[in-house]
C-alpha positions in Angstrom: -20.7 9.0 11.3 -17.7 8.3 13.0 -14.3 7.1 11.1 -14.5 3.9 13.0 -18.3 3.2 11.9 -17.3 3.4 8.3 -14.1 1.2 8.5 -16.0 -1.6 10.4 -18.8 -1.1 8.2 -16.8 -1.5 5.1 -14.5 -4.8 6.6 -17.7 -6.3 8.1 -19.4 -6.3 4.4 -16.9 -7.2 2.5 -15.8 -10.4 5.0 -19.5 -11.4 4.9 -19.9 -11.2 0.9 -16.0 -12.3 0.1 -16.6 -15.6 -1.1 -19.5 -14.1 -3.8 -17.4 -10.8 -4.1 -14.1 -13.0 -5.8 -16.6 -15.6 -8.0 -18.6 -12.0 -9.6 -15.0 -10.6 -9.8 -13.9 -13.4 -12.1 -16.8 -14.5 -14.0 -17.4 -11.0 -14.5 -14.0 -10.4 -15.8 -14.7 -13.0 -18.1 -17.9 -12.3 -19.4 -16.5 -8.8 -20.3 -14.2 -10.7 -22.3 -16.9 -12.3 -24.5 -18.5 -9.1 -24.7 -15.4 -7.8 -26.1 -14.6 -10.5 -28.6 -18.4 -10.8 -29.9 -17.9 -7.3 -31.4 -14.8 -9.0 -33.2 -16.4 -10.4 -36.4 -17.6 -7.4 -38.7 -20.8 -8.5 -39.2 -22.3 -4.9 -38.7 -22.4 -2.4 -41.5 -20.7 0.7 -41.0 -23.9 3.2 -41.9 -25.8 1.1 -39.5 -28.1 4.3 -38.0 -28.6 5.7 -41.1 -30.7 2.7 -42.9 -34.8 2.8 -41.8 -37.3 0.2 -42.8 -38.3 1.2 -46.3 -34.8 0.3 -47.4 -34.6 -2.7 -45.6 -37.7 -4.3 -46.6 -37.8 -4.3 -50.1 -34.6 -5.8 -50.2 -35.7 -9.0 -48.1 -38.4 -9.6 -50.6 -37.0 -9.3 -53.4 -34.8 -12.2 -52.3 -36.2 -14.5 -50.2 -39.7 -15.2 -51.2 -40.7 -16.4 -47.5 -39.1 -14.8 -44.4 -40.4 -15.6 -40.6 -38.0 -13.4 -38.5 -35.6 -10.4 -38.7 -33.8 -9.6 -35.4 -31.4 -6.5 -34.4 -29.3 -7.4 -31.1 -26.8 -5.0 -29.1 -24.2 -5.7 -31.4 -26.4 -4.0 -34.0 -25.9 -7.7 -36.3 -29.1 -8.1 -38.3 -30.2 -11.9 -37.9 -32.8 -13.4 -40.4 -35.0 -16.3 -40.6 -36.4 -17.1 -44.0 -36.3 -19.2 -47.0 -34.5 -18.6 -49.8 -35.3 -19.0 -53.7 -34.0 -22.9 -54.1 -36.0 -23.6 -50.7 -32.9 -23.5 -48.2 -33.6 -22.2 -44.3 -31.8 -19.4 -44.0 -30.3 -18.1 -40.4 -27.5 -15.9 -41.0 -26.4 -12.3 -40.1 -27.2 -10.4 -43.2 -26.6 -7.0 -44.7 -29.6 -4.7 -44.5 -29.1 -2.5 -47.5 -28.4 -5.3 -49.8 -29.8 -8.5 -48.2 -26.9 -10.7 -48.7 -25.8 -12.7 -46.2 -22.1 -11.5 -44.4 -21.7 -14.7 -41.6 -23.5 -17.4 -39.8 -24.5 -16.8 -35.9 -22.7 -19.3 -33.5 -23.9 -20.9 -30.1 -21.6 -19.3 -27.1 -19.5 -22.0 -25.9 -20.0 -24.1 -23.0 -17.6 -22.4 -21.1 -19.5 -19.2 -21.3 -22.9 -20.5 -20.9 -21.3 -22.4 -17.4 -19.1 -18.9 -16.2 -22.8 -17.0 -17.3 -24.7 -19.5 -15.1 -22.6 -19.4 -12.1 -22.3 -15.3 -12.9 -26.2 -14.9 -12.7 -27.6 -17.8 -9.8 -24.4 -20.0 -8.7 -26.2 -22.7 -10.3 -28.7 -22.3 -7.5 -31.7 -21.3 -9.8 -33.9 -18.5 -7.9 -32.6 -19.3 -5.0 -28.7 -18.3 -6.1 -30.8 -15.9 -8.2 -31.7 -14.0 -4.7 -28.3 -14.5 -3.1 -26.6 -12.8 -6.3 -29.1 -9.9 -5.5 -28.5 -9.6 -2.1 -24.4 -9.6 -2.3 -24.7 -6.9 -5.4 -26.3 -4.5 -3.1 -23.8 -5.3 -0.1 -21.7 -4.4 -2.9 -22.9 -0.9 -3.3 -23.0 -0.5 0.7 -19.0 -1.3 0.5 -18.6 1.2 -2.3 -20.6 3.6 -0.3 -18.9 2.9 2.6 -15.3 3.2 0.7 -16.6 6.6 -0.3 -17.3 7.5 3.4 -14.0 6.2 3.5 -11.9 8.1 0.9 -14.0 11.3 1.9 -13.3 11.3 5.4 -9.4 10.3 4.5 -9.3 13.4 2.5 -11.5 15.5 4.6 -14.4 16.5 2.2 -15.5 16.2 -1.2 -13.2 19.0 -2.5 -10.1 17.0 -1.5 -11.5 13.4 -3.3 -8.7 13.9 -6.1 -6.0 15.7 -3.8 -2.6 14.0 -3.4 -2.7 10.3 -1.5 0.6 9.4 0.4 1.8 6.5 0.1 2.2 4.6 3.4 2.8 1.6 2.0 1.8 -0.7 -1.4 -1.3 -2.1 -0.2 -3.0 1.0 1.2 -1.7 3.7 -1.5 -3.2 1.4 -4.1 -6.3 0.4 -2.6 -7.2 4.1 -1.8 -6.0 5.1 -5.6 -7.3 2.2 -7.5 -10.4 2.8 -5.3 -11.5 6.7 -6.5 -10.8 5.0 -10.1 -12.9 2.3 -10.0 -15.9 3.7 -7.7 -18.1 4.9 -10.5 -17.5 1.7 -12.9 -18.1 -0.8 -9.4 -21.2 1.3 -8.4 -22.8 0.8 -12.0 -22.2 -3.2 -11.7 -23.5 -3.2 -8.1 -26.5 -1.2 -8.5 -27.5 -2.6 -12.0 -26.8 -6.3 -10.5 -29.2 -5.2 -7.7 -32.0 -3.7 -9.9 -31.9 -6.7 -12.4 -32.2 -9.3 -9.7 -34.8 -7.6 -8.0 -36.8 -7.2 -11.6 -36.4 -10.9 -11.6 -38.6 -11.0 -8.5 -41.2 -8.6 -10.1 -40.8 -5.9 -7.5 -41.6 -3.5 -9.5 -44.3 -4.7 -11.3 -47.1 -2.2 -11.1 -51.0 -4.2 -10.9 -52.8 -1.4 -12.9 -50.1 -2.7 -15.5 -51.9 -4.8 -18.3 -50.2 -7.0 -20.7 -52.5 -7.1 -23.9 -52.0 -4.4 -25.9 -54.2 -1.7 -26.7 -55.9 -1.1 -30.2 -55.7 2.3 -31.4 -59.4 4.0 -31.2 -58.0 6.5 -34.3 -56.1 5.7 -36.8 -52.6 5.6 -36.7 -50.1 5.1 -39.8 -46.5 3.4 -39.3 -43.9 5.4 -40.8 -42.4 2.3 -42.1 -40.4 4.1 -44.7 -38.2 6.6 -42.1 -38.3 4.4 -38.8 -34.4 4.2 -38.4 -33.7 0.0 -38.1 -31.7 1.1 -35.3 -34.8 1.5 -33.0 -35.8 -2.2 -34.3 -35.3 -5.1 -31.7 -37.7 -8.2 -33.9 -40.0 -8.1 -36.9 -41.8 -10.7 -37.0 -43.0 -11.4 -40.3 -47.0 -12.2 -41.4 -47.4 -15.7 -41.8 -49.6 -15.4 -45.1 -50.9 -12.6 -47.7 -54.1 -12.8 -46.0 -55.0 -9.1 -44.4 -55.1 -10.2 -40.7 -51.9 -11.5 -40.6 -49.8 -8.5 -39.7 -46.1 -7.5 -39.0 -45.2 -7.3 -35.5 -42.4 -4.8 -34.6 -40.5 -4.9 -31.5 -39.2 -1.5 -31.0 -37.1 0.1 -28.2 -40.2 0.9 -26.1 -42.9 -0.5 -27.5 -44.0 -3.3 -29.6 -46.9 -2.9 -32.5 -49.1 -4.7 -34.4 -49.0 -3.5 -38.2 -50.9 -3.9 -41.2 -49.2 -5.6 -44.0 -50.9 -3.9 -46.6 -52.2 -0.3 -45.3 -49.3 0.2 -42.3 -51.7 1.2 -40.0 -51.0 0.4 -36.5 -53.5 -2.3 -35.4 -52.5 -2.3 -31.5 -49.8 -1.1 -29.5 -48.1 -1.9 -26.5 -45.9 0.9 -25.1 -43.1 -1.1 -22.3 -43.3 -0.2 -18.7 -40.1 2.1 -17.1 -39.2 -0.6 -15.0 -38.7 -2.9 -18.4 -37.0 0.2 -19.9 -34.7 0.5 -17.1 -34.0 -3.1 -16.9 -32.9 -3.0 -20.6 -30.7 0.0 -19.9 -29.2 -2.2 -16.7 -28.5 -5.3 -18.8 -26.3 -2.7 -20.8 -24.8 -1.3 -18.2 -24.3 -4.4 -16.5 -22.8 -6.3 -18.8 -21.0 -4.1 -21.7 -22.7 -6.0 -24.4 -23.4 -2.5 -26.3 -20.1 -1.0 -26.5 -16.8 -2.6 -26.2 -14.8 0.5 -24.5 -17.4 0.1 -21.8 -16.9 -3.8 -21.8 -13.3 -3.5 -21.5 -13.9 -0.7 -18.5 -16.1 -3.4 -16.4 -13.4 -5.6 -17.0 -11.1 -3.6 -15.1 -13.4 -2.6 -12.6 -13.7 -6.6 -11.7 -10.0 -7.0 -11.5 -10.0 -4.0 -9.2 -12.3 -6.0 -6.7 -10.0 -8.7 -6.8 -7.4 -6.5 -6.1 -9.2 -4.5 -3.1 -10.2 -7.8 -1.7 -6.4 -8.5 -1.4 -5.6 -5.0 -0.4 -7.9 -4.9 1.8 -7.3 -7.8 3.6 -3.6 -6.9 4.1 -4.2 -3.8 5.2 -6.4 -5.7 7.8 -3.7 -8.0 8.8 -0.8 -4.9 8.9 -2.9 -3.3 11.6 -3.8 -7.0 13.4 -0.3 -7.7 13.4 0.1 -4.4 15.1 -1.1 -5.7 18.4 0.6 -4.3 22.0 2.7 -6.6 23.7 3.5 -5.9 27.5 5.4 -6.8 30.1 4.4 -4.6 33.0 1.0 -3.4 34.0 -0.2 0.1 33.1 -0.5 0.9 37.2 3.0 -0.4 38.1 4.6 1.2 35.2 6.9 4.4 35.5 7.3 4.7 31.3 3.6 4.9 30.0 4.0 4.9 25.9 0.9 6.0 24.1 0.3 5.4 20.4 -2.4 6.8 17.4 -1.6 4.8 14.8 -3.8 4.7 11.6 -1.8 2.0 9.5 0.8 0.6 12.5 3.4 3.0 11.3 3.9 4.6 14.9 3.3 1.6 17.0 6.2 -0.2 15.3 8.5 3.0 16.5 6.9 3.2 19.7 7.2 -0.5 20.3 11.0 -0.3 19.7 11.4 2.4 22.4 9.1 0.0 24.7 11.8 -3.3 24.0 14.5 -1.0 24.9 13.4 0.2 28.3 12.2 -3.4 29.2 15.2 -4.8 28.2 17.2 -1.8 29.9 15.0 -3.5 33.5 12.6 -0.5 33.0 9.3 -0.9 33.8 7.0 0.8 30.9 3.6 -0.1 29.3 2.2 0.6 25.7 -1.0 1.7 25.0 -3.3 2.8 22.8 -4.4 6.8 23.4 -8.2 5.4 23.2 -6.8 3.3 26.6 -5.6 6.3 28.5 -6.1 6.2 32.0 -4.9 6.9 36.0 -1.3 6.0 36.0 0.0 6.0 39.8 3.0 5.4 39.6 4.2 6.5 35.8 6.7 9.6 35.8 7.2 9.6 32.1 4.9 10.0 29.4 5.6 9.5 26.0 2.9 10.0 22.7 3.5 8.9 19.6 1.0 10.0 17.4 0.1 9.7 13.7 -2.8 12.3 11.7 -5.6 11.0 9.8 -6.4 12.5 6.2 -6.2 16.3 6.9 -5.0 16.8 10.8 -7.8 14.5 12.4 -7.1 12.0 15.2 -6.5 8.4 13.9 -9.4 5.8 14.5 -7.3 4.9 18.1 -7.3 8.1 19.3 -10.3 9.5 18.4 -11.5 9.4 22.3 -8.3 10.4 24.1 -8.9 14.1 24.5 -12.1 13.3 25.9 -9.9 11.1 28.1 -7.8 13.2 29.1 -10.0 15.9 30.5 -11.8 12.5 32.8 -8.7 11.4 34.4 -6.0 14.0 36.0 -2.9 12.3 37.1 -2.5 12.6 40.8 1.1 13.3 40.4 4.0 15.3 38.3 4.5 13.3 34.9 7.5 14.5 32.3 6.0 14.4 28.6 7.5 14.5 25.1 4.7 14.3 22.3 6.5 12.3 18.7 4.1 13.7 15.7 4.3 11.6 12.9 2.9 12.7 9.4 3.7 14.1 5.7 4.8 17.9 4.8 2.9 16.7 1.6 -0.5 17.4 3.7 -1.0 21.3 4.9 -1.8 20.5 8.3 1.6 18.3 8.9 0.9 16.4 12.6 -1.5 18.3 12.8 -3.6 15.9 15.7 -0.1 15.6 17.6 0.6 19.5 17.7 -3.5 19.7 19.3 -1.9 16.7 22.0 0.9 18.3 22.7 -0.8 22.2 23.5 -3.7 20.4 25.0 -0.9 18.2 27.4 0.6 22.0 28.1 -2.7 22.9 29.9 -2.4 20.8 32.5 -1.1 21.1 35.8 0.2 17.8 36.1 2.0 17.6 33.1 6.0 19.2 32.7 7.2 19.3 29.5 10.5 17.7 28.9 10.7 18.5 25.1 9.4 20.6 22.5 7.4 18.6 20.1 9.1 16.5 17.4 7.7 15.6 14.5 8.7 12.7 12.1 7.9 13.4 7.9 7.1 10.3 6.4 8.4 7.7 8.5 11.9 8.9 8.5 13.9 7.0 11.0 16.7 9.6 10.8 14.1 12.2 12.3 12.9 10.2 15.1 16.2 9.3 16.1 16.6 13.2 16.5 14.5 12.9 19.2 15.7 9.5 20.7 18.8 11.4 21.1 17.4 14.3 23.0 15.0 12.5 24.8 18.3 10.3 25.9 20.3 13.5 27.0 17.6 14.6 28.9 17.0 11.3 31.1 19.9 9.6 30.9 18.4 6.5 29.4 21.1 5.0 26.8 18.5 4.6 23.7 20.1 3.2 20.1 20.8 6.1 17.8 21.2 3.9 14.6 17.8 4.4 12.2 18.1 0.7 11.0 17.1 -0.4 14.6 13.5 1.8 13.8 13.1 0.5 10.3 10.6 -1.6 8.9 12.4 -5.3 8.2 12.6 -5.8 4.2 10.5 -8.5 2.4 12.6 -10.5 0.1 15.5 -12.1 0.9 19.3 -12.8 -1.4 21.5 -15.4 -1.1 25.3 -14.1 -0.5 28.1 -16.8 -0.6 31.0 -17.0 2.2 34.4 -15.8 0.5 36.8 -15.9 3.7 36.9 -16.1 7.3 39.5 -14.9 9.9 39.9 -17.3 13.0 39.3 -15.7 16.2 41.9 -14.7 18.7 42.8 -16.0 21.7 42.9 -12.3 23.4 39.6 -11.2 21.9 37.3 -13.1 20.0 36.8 -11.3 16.9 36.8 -12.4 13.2 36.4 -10.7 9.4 34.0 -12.9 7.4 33.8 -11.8 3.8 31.1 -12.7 1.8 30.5 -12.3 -2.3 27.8 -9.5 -3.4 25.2 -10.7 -5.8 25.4 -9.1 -9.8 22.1 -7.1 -8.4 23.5 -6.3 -4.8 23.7 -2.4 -4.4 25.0 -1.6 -1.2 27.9 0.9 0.2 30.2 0.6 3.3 27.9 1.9 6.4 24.8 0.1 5.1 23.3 -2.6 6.9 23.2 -6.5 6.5 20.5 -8.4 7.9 20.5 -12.3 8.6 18.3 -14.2 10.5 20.4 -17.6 11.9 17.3 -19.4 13.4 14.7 -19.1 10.0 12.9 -17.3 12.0 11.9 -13.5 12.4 14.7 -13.0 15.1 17.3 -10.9 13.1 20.2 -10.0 13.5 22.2 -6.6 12.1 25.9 -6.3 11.0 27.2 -2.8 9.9 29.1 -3.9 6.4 32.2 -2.2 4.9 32.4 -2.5 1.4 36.0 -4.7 0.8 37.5 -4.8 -3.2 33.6 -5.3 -4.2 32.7 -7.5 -1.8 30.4 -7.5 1.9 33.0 -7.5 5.2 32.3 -7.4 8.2 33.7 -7.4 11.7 31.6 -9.8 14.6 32.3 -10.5 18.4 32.1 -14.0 18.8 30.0 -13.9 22.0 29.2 -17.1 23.6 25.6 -19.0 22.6 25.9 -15.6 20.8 22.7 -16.1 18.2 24.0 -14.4 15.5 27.9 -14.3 15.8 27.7 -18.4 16.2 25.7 -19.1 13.4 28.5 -16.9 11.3 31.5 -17.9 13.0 30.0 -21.6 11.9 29.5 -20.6 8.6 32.5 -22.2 5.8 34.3 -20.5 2.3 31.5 -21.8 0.3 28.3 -22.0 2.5 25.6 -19.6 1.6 23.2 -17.9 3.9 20.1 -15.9 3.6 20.4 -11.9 4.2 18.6 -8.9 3.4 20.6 -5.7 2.8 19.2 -2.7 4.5 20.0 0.9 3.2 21.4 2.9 6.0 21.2 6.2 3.8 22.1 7.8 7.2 25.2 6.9 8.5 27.1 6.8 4.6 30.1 8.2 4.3 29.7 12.7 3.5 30.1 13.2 0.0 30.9 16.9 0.7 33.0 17.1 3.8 36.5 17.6 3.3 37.4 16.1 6.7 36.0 13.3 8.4 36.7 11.8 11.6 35.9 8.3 12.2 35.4 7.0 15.8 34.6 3.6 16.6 35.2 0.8 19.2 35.7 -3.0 19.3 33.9 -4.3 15.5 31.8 -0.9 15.4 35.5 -0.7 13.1 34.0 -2.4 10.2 32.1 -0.2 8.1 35.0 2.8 8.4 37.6 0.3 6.9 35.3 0.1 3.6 34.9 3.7 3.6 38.5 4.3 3.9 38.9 1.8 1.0 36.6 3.6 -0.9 37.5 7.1 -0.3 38.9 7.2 -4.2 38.6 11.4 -3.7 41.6 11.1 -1.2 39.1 13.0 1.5 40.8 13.6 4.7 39.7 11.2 7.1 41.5 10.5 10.6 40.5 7.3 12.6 40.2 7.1 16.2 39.8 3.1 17.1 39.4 1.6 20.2 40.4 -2.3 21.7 40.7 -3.8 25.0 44.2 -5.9 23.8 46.9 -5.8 20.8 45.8 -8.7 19.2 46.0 -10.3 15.7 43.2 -8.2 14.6 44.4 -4.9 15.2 47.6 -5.7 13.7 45.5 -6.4 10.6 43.5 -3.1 11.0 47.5 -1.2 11.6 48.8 -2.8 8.2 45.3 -2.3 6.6 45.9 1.4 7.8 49.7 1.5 6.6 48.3 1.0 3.2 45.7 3.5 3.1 48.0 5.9 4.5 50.0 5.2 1.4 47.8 5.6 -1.0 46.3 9.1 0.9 43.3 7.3 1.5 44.0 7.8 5.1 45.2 10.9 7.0 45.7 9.3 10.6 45.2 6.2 12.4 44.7 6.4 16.3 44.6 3.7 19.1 43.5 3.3 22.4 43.7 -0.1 24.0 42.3 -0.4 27.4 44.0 -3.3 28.6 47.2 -3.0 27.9 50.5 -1.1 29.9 49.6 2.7 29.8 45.9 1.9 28.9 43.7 4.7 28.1 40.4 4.9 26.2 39.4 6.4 22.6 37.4 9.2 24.6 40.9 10.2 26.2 42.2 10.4 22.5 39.8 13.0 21.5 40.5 14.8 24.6 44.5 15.4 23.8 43.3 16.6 19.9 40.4 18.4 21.4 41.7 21.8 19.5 41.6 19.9 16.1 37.7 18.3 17.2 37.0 21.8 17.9 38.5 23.5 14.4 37.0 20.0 12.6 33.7 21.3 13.8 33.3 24.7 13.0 35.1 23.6 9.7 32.0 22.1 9.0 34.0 18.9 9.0 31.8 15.6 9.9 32.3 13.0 12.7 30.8 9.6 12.4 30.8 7.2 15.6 30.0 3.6 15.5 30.1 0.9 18.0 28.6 0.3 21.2 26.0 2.2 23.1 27.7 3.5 26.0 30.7 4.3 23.8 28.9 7.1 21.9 27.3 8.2 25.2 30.7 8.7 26.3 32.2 10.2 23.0 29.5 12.9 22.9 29.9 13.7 26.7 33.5 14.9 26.0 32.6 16.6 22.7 30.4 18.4 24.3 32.9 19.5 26.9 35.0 20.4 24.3 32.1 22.2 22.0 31.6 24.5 25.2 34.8 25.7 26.5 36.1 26.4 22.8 33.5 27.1 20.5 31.0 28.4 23.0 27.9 26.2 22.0 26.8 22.9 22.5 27.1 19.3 20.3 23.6 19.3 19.3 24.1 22.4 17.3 26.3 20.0 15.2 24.2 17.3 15.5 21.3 19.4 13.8 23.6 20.4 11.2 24.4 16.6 10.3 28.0 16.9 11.6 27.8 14.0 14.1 26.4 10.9 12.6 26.1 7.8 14.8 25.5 4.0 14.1 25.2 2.6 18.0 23.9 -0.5 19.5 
């Protein structure tokens, strides 16, 4: 069976038996309750097993001088019926060694009479009766099919209990939750289905009679050592006269005794299918043992909770849907995607908004759509693994695919593998891709594989980097721009705002951090100005406590209007985004800090926060002098000062001698080159085609004095970059 059959399997059930699914989940929850609670009172004696008949007996009739009825129920609480010696009825739980009574039985409430009705028929009588029956064993197919599920996940039976990695809440959870509660929600379903269908005499057999037998030889009743344990009902003889006798309901049989003699009269031994439907009601309900009560309780929560789970696990991947622009056969960029949960099509489909936006032509796909591509000349995979190194569910027909439709023409390919060390065969489905891409003759490599652990955004930027170098297509290097947005948003309170000036329109807005707010300079904050899911990110320098940062005012500019609008004492909704990635090096002993226009924002929190008086030189660039940069000059004067600040360096581009940061790193190119094989750390933020620059002459400089390249650092974690 294919992965795909049991996942449709499992959603198709459980949207067709939802509505039935959450009112058992409930009532059931409920009714486990009561099971619970009735073993509250302590109207059971505590050597219970050990007392039989003979002890019993001769207690009852030495005190009550007419008795109709003793019953035993699964709480093991003896009821009787009788009269007592001043001519009272009696019906109260007693205690069998001594007779007396211990408590009085009570009705069940309303409430759980109306929960146990709509539990057992919807208040449908047979009919709801039959549609119970039916949705209890669709609820053993969708345990079955979870199973399938779990099994295939983990790739065979041996792995069931192996290590699950956690995607996200909803799917870590429902797969946990789900080996947990598979045995308990198999009992209910199966016992739900066998008692409905005993309701319907199914498996009543015709041979089966229901008058008892008499004995053809005599047979004594060990009425002195039958254990009242295996009692159910005595009914008592109405009168002393010899053919009225006792009638004992036992576990599996009920008998007909002699009052006087104890010799069975007739017997009636119970059917399996009766037997089974006792053991069923047990199992089904809890009523015999609390621990097992409290266990089907849980179980029903579960189902409420994989309803949910379920569902959202539904929607992630709905929500996942391909978007294009351009047609798969006029497109030069072809991006294909396995994706189990989503995870890789939300990278791939920021790579895909880039190129479009860049006036690129490309088209996303999933690897199940592959196809003849005339006119592509890049090809790029992104690929998750399911459970143990198998093709996700969209993928499961590409390499079939691929072998049916040769490209007519030279394509350049980069397979992305994305996956968890935590599993032994690590993208394992995108290395098979990327060897089985290598066979063909249409197909030229243009990278070695890359492979992403666990989502990190850090490691796929790795490859947006090369992938860049190699083509010449300015991607973003910042890992925020991969990232998955953050539920939950804070409120953060404007402190201050610079006006713009009339040279450049750039301002400092200053805004108060929540008690809770934990956030360093180089992180990111997100706001979204329109209340809607357009956002908008801002690198944030950490000012005496405080978030600052640094915004263009652009014109019908989204974002930078909505905060150049914004007042000391308006609030706005944000979201703070860790940027673990681009935070100042806690173990570098130089740092160089390179930024352009408000890309200057972050480094001026890290400078003011550099309490270990690291040595940090800043390289800045601006178009004009302006009252800005004469705030960041005195802002720098004061580091300096203090030694939070070795050197400050500007380039302004419009001004009388204008030159550009990148010619700044040029004239100290023998202290970049010393800073490097220092192990000393530069850190570049700003625009796009800033950093593409910067790193040009680095490498230039790499080359001709250290005699290697700047991805050597880069791999190292000596160049970190937060570009847009």
């Amino acid at each position: 069976m294919t992965l795909s059959f049991w996942r449709y399997s499992h959603l198709a059930l459980a949207v067709f038996s939802v509505a039935f699914l959450i009112i058992a989940s409930v009532t059931g929850t409920i009714l486990a309750v009561d099971a619970i609670q009735q073993k509250i009172p302590a109207h059971r004696v505590e050597n219970f097993d050990a007392i039989t008949l003979g002890q019993t007996l001769p207690e009852l009739r030495k005190s009550y001088p007419e008795i109709t009825e003793l019953s035993i129920d699964h709480n093991q609480f003896v009821t009787l019926q009788a009269i007592d010696n001043d001519g009272n009825d009696v019906n109260a739980y007693i205690n069998p060694e001594t007779a007396k009574i211990i408590g009085t039985p009570t009705k069940k409430s309303d409430f759980i009479n109306w929960i146990t009705g709509l539990h057992r028929s919807l208040f449908l009588h047979e009919t709801g009766r039959l549609f119970i029956g039916i949705n209890s064993f669709l609820l053993v197919l969708i345990a079955m099919s979870g199973f399938a599920l779990v099994i295939n996940r983990q790739r065979g039976l041996r792995n069931f209990l192996a290590k699950i990695i956690k995607e996200y809440f909803a799917q870590y959870y429902h797969v946990l939750l789900g080996r947990l509660a598979l045995i308990p929600i198999l009992i209910i379903a199966l016992s739900g289905t066998y008692l409905s269908m005993e309701r319907f005499h199914l498996f009543e057999n015709e041979n089966q009679t229901e008058n008892p037998t008499t004995t053809q030889t005599k047979k004594t009743f060990d009425l002195r050592n039958t254990p009242l344990a295996e009692v159910t009902k005595i009914e008592f003889p109405f009168s002393d006269d010899e053919e009225d006798f006792y009638i004992f309901e036992l576990k599996d049989r009920k008998i007909e005794v002699n009052q006087y003699s104890n010799e069975i009269i007739s017997e009636e031994l119970y059917p399996a299918s009766a037997l089974l439907a006792d053991l069923s009601l047990d199992l089904h309900t809890g009523r015999a043992n609390s621990i097992w009560a409290f266990i089907l309780g849980l179980a029903s929560l579960n189902i409420l909770f994989f309803i949910y789970s379920g569902f959202a696990m539904t929607f992630k991947r709905r929500a996942s849907r391909i978007k294009n622009k351009f047609k798969a056969e006029e497109s030069k960029y072809i991006l294909l995607v396995g994706s189990e949960n989503g995870s890789s099509l939300r990278f791939a489909n920021a790579i895909l908004k880039q190129l479009n936006d860049q006036g690129k032509k490309a088209h996303l796909a999933q690897l199940n759509n592959y196809t003849s591509y005339p006119k592509a000349e890049h090809l790029l995979i992104f690929s998750s693994t399911y459970g143990l190194g198998d093709a996700p569910s969209n993928a499961s027909k590409f390499v079939t695919l691929l072998e049916k439709n040769a490209q007519q023409q030279p394509i350049n390919y980069s397979v992305i593998g994305f996956g968890s060390k935590s599993y032994p065969d690590f993208c394992g489905y995108a290395k098979e891709v990327d060897n089985l891409l290598e066979t063909k003759i249409w197909a030229n490599r243009l990278l070695k594989l890359q492979t992403v652990n666990d989502k990190s955004t850090e490691e796929f930027v790795n490859w947006v980097q090369l992938w860049s170098a190699k083509t010449g297509i300015l991607l973003s290097t910042t890992s925020s721009v991969y990232n998955h947005i953050p539920k939950g948003l804070q409120q953060l309170m404007v402190l201050d705002k610079t006006t713009v000036s009339e040279k450049e329109q750039t301002f400092l807005l200053t805004l108060r951090a929540g008690m809770r707010s934990k956030f360093t300079s180089g992180d990111l904050l997100a706001i979204y100005p329109a209340n809607d899911n357009r956002e908008r990110l801002y690198s944030i320098g950490k000012h005496t406590g405080n978030i600052q940062l640094a915004v263009k005012l652009h014109p019908n500019g989204l974002g930078s209007e909505f905060l150049y609008n914004l007042k000391p004492g308006n609030t706005i909704k944000t979201q703070i985004i860790n940027n673990h990635a681009f935070h100042f090096p806690k173990k570098a002993r130089q740092v160089v800090l390179i930024s352009n226009g408000t890309g200057i924002a972050p480094f001026l929190g890290m400078i003011e926060q550099n309490k270990k008086k690291t040595e940090i030189h800043l390289y800045s660039g601006f178009r004009q002098k302006t009252e800005i940069t004469a705030h960041y000059e005195k802002f720098a004067a004061e580091m300096k000062q203090k030694q939070y600040l070795k050197q400050f360096h500007l380039a302004y581009s419009r001004e009388e001698n204008h030159h550009y940061v990148m010619d700044l790193i040029q004239m100290d190119a023998d202290f970049f080159a010393n800073l490097l094989q220092n192990d000393g750390v530069i850190m570049i933020c700003g625009a796009l085609a800033m950093q593409f620059d910067v790193e040009k002459v680095l490498d230039t400089i790499c080359i001709s004095k250290n005699n290697t390249n700047l991805l050597e650092y880069k791999t190292k974690g000596q160049i970190l970059t937060d570009c847009y």
